[in-house]
DOVEXDREN-863449 format. One record per residue (C-alpha): x, y, z; residue in three letters. Coordinates in steps of 0.001 Angstrom, whole numbers, plus 500000, padded with zeros to 6 digits. Example, Ala and Ser with C-alpha at 12.3 -4.5 7.8 and 13.67 -1.06 7.14 Angstrom:
BEGIN
xx=512300 yy=495500 zz=507800 resn=Ala
xx=513670 yy=498940 zz=507140 resn=Ser
This chain:
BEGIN
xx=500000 yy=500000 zz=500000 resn=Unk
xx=501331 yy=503418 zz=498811 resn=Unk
xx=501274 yy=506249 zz=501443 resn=Unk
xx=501063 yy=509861 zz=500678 resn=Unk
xx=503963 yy=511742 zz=501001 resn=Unk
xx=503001 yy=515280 zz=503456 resn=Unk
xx=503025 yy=518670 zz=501403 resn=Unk
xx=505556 yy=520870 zz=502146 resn=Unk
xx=502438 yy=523129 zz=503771 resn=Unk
xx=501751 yy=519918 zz=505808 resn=Unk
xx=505595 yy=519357 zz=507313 resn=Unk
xx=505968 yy=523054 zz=507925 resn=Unk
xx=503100 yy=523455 zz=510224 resn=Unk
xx=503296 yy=519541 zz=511385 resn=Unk
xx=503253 yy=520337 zz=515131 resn=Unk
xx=501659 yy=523360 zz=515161 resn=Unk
xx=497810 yy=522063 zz=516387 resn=Unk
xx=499800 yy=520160 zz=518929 resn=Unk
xx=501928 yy=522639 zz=520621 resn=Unk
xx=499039 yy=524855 zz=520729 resn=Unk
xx=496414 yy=522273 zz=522686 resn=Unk
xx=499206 yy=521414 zz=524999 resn=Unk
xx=499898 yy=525312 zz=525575 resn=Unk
xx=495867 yy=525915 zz=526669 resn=Unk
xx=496116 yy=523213 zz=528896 resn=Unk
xx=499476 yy=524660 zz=531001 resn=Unk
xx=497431 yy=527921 zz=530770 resn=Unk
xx=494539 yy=526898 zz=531934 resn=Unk
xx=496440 yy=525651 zz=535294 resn=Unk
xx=497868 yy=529030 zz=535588 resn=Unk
xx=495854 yy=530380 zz=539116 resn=Unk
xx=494827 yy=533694 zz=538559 resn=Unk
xx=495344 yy=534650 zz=542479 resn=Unk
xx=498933 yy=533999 zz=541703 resn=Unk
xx=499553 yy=536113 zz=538704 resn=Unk
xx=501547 yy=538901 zz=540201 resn=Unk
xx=503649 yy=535911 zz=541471 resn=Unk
xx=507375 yy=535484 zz=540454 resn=Unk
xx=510442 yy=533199 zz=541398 resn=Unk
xx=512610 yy=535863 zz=541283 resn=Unk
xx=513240 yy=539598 zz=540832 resn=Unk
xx=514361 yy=539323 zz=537591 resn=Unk
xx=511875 yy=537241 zz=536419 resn=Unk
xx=508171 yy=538045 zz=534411 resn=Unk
xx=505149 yy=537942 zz=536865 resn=Unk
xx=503357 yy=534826 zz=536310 resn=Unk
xx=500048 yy=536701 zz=534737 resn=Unk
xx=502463 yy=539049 zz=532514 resn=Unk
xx=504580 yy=535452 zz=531059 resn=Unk
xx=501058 yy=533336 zz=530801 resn=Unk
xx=500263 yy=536726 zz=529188 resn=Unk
xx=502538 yy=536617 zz=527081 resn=Unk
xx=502062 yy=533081 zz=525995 resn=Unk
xx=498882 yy=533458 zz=525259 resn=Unk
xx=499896 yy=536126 zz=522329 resn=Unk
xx=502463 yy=533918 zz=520687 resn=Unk
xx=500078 yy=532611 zz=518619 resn=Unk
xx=499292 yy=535973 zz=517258 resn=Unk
xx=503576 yy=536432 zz=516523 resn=Unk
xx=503489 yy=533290 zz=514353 resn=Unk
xx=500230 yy=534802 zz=512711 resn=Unk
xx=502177 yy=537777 zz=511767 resn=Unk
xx=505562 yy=535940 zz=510986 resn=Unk
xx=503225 yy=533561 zz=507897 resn=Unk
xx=500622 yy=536018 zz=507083 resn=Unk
xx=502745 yy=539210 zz=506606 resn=Unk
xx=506620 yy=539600 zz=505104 resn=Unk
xx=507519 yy=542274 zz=508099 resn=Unk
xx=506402 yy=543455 zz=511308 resn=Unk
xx=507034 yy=547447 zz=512662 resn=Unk
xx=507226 yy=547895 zz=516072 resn=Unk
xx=506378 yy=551765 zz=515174 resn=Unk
xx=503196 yy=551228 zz=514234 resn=Unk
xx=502284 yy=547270 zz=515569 resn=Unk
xx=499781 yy=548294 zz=518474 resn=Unk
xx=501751 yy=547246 zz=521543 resn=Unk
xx=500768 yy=543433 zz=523101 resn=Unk
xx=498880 yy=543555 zz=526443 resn=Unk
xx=501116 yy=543336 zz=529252 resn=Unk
xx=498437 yy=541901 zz=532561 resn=Unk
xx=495726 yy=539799 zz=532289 resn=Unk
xx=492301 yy=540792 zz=533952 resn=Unk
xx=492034 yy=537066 zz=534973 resn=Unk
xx=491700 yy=534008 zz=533293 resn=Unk
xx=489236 yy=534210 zz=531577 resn=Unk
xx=490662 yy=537110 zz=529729 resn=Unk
xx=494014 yy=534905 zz=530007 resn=Unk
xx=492652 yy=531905 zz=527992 resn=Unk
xx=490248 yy=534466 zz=525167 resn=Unk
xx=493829 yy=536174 zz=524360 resn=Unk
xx=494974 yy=532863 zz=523672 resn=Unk
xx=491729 yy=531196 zz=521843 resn=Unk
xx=491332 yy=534548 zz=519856 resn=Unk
xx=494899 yy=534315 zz=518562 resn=Unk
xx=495226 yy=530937 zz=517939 resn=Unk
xx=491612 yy=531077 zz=515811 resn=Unk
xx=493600 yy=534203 zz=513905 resn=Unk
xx=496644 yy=531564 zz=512930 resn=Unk
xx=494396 yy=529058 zz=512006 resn=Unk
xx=492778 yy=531164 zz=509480 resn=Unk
xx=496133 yy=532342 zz=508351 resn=Unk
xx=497634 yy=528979 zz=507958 resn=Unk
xx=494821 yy=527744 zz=506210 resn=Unk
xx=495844 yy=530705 zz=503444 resn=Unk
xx=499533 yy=530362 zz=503638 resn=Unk
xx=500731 yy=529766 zz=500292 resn=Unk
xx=503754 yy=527319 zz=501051 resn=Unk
xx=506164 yy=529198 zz=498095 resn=Unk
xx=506458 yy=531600 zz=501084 resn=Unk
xx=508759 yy=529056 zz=503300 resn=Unk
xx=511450 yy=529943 zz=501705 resn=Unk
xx=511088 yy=533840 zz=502007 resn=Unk
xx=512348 yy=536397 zz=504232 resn=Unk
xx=510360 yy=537507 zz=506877 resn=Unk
xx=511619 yy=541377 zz=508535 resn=Unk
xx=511397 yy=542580 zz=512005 resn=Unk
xx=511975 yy=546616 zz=511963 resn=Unk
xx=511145 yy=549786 zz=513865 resn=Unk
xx=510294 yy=552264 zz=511668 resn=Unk
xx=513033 yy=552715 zz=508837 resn=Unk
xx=515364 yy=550899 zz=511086 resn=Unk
xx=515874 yy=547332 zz=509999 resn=Unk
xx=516663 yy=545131 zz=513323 resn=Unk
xx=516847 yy=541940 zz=511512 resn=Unk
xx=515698 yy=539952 zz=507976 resn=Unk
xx=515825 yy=536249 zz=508813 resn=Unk
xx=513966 yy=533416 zz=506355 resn=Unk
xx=510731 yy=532931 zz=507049 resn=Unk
xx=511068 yy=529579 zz=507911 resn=Unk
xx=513694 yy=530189 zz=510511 resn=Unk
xx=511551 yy=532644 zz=512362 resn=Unk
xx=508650 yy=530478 zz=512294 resn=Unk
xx=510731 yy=527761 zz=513663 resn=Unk
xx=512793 yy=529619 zz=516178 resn=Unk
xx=511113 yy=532634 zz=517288 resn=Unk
xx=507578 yy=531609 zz=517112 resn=Unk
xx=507440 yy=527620 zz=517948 resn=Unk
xx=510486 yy=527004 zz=520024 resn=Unk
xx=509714 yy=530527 zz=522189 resn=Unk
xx=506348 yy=529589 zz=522880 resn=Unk
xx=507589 yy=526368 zz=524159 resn=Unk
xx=510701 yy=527695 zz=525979 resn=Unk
xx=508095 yy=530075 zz=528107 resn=Unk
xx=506033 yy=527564 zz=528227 resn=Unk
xx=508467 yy=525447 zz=530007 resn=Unk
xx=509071 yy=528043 zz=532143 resn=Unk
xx=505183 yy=528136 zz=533216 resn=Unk
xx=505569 yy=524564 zz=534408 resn=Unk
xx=508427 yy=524942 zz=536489 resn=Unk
xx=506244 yy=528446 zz=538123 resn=Unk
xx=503482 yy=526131 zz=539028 resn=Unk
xx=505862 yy=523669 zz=540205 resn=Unk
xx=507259 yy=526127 zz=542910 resn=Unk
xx=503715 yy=526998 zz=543744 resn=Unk
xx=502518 yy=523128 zz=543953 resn=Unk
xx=499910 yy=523639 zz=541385 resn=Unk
xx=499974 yy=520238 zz=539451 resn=Unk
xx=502098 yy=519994 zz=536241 resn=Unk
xx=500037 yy=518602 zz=533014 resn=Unk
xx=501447 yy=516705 zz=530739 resn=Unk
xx=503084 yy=517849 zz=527920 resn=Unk
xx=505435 yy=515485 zz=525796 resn=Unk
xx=505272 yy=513006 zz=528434 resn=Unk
xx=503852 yy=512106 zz=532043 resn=Unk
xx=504892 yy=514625 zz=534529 resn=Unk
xx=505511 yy=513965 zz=538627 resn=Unk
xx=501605 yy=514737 zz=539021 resn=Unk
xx=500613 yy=512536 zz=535865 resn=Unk
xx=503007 yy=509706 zz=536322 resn=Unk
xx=500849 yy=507601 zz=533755 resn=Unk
xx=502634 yy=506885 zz=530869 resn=Unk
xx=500646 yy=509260 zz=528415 resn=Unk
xx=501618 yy=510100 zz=524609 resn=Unk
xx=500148 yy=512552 zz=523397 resn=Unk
């Protein structure tokens, strides 16, 4: 039996649905009493990095839908959630917005270069492809990561995300 080889459409955005559905789920944990908690001084607020998080999906909108993005004129991302309820309809709103734009991505964009400026100052041309990768999927993960270890140190259980977790120790694949 022959199998269908994935489009190139298909590979770039292979894990996309799945980060996603495993980033609700860590923000939905988040406890919204806690969000002006944080491990250290240095360190984002709980609310302001779940915040955060939640826009990501929006970034990765911009990065496939759009060959540049200008801090000058880009209306700035909220900073505090309300609670989380406005926490998790950041996230749902954005992540509806990238669905719709990957469902128009035209895939002879990959290879393109994508531009982050301010104004008429260029801060950086990268492909496309290697600020989808970097900036938009592995950051969302990275603070994602970084929301599991805050409700660690608050004892707030830990969901699973590749595999089980101290508070999930069945052996889960998802």
């Amino acid at each position: 039996m022959e199998s269908k080889l994935p489009s190139l459409k298909e590979i770039f955005f292979w894990d996309l649905e799945r980060e996603l559905t495993v980033t609700r789920k860590v923000l939905e944990r988040l406890p919204e009493e806690k969000y002006g908690w944080k491990p250290h001084d240095k360190s984002m607020s709980l609310g302001r990095l779940g915040l955060h998080v939640a826009t990501m999906p929006d970034w990765t909108r911009v990065t496939i839908a759009q060959d540049e993005l200008d801090t000058a004129t880009s209306p700035p991302p909220p900073i505090e959630p309300k609670d989380r309820n406005d926490l998790l309809a950041t996230f749902d709103r954005s992540v509806a917005a990238l669905r719709e734009a990957v469902g128009r991505f035209d895939p002879a964009k990959i290879g393109g270069s994508w531009t982050l400026r301010n104004g008429s100052h260029i801060m950086t041309t990268q492909p496309r492809a290697t600020v989808y990768r970097i900036w938009c999927i592995n950051h969302m993960v990275h603070h994602r990561a970084q929301l599991c270890l805050y409700l660690r140190l608050l004892n707030i259980p830990v969901p699973t995300v590749y595999f089980n977790t101290a508070d999930d120790p069945s052996w889960v694949f998802e």
